[in-house]
Backbone bond lengths (Angstrom), bond angles and torsions (degrees), N, CA, C in turn:
res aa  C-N    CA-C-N  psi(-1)  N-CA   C-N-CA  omega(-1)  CA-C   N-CA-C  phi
1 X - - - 1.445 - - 1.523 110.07 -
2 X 1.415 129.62 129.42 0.999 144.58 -176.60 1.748 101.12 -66.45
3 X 1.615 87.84 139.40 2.004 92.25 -159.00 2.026 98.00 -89.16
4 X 0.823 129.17 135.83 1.369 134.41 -160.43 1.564 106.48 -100.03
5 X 1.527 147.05 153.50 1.395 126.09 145.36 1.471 108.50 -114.43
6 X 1.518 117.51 136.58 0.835 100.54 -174.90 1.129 124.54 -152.99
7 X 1.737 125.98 89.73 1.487 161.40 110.63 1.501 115.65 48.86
8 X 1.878 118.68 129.45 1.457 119.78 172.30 1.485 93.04 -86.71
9 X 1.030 92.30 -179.09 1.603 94.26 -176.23 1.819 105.57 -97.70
10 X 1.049 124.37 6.49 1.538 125.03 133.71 1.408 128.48 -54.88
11 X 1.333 107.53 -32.61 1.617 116.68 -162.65 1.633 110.10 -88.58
12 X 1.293 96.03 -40.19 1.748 122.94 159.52 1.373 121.26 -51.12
13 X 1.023 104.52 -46.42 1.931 126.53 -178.41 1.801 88.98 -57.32
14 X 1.164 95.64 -62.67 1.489 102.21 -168.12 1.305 113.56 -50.59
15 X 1.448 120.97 -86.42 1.915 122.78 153.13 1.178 116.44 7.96
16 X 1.455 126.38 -82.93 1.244 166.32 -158.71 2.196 93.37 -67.98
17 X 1.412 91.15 -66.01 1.531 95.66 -177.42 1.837 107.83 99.80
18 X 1.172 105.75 17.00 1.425 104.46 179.88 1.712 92.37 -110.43
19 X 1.518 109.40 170.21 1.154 148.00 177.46 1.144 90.15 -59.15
20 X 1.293 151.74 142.66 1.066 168.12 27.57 1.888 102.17 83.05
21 X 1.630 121.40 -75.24 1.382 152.40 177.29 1.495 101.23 -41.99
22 X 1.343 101.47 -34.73 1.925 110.03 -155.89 1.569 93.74 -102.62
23 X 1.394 131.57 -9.87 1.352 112.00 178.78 2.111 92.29 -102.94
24 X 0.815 98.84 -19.25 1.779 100.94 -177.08 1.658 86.14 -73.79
25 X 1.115 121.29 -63.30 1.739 117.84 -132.40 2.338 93.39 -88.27
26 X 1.745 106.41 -30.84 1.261 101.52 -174.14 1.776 107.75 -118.53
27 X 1.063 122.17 -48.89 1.180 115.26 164.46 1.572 144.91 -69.55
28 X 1.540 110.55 -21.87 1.574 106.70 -172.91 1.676 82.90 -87.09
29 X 1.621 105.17 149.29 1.732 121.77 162.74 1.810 89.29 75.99
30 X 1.377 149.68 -5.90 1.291 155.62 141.90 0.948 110.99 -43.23
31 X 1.410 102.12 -105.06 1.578 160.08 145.37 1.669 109.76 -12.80
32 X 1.652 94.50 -80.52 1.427 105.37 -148.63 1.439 106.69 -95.89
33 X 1.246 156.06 171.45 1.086 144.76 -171.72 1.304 116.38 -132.19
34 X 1.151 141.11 133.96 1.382 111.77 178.29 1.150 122.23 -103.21
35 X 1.391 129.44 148.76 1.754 142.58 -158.03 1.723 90.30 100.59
36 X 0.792 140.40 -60.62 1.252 147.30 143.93 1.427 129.35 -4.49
37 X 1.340 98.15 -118.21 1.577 111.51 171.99 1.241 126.99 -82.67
38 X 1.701 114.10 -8.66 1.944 108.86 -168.65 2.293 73.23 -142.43
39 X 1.451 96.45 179.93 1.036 111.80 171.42 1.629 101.78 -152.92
40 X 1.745 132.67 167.10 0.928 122.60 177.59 1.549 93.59 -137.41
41 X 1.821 119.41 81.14 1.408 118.09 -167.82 1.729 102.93 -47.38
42 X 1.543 102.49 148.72 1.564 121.32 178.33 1.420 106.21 45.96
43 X 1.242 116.15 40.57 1.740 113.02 175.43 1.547 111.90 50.53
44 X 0.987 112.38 40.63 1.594 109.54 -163.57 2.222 87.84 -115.20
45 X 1.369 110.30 161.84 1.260 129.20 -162.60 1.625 104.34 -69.96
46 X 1.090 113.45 -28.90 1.392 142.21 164.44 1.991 111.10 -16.07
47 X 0.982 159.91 -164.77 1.497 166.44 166.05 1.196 122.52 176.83
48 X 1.070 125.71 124.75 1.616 124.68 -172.00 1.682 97.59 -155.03
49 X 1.208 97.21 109.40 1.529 123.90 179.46 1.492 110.93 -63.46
50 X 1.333 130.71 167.50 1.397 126.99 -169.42 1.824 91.72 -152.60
51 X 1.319 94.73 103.33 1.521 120.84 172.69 1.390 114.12 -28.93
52 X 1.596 99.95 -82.57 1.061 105.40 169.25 1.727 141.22 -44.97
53 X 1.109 135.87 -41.68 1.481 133.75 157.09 1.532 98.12 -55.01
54 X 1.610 149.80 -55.91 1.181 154.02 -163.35 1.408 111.72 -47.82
55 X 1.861 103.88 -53.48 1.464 124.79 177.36 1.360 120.61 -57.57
56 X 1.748 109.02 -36.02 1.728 122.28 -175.03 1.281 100.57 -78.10
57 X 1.395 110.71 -41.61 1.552 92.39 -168.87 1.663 131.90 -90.87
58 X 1.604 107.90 -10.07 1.384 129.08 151.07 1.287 121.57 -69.18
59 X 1.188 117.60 2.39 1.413 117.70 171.10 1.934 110.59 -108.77
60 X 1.251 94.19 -50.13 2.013 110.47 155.06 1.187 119.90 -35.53
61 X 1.577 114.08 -46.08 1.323 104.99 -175.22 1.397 94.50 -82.66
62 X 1.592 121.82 -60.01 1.488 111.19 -177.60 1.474 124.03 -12.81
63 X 1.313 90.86 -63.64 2.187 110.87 -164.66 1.465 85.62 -68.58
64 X 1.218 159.94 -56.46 1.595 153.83 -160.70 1.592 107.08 -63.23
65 X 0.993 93.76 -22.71 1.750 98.56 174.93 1.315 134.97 -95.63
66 X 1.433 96.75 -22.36 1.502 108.59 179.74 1.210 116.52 -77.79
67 X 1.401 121.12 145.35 1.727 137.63 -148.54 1.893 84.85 -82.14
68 X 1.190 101.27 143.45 2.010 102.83 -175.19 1.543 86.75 -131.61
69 X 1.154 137.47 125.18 1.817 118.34 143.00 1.458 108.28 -91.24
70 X 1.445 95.90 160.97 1.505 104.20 -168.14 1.786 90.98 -89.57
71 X 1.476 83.56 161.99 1.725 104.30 177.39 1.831 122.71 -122.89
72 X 1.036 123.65 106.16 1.445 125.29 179.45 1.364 117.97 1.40
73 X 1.268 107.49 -47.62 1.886 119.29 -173.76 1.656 104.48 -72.99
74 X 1.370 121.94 -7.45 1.454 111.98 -168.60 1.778 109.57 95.30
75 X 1.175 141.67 -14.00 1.204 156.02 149.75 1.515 114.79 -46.51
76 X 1.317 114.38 172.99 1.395 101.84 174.67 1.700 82.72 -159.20
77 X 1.054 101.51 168.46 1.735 124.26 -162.73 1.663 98.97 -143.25
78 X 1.876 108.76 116.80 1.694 129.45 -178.79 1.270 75.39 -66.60
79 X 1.184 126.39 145.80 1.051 147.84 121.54 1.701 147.30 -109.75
């Protein structure tokens, strides 16, 4: 089983570098999804973020956005 880390949303704030306030009040249920990106162990009020899905998918969106030109060979070049 793939080993998980998994973060209050203070600890995240930190990582991340955002406010703490701004991932509760604009990003979690936005952004983040839960089963997904946060979990709330034993259904309890509790939140604990999961790095890893957070990390994959901030990087997904990154690379989907970035400008590519195509290249003769079928390749494409970030530019």
């Amino acid at each position: 089983m793939e080993q998980l880390t998994y973060m209050t949303t203070e600890e995240l704030a930190e990582r991340l570098r955002y406010d703490a306030r701004y991932i509760r009040s604009a990003l979690k249920d936005a952004v983040f999804i839960e089963g997904v990106h946060y979990i709330r162990p034993f259904g309890r009020r509790r939140v604990l973020y999961i790095w890893e899905s957070i990390e994959r998918d901030m990087v997904k969106v990154s690379m989907e956005q970035k400008p590519t030109i195509p290249m003769a060979g079928g390749g494409v070049c970030y530019g």
